[in-house]
C-alpha positions in Angstrom: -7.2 -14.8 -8.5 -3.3 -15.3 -7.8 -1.8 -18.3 -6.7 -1.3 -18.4 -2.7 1.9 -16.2 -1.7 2.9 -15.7 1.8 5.4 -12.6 3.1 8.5 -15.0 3.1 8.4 -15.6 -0.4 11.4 -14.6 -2.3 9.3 -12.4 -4.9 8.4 -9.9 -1.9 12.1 -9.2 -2.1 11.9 -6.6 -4.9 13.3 -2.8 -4.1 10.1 -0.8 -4.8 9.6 3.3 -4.4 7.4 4.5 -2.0 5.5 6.2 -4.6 5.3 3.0 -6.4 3.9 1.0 -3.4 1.2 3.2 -3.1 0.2 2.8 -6.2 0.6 -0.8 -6.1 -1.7 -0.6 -2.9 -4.4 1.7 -4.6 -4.6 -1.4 -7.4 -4.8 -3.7 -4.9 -7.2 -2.3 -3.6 -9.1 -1.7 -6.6 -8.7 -5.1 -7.6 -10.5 -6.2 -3.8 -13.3 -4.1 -4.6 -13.8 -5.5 -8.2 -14.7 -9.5 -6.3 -17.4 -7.4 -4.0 -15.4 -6.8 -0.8 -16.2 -3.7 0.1 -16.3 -2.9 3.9 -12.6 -1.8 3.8 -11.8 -1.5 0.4 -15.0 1.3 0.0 -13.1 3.0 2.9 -9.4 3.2 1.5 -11.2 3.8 -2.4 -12.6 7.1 -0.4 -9.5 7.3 1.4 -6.5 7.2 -0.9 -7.2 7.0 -4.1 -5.1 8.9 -6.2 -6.4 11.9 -8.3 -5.4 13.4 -11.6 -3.5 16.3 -9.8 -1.3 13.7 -7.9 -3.3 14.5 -4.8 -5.3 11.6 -3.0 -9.7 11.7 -2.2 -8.3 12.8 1.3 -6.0 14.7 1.7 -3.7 13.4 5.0 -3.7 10.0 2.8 -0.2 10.2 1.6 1.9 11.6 4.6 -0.5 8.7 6.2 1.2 6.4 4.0 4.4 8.2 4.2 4.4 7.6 8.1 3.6 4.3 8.1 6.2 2.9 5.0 8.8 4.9 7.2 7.5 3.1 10.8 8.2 -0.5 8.4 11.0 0.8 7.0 12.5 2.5 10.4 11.7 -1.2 12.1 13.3 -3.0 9.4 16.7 -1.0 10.0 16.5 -1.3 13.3 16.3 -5.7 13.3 19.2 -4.7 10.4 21.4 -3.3 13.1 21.2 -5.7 16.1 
């Protein structure tokens, strides 16, 4: 298991791609299932994982994703400018 990080710390200051933070989240997600939790992780395995074809289990999964990295990334702009 890794060490204790919280959000503030400076290695959450890394410049990812969108496509690469959802595949960070799908092993993430895969490594929560791995220790037993399964209540949400069963849901987002069904949910988004990622296919050979590029496409995810469900379809609407990654303009989901899409939606919500732009609401962060919209709201992050946004503090940016005041």
């Amino acid at each position: 298991m890794a060490s204790e990080s919280r959000l503030i710390d400076p290695a959450f200051e890394q410049t990812i791609t969108l496509r690469d933070a959802y595949r960070i989240m799908e092993k993430f997600v895969d490594n929560y299932r791995a220790r037993g939790d399964t209540l949400v992780s069963d849901f987002l395995f069904v949910y988004a994982t990622v296919l050979q074809n590029g496409l995810t289990t469900d379809p609407a999964a990654a303009g989901d994703f899409l939606e919500a990295a732009r609401g962060v990334l919209d709201a992050r702009e946004d503090k940016r400018a005041r």
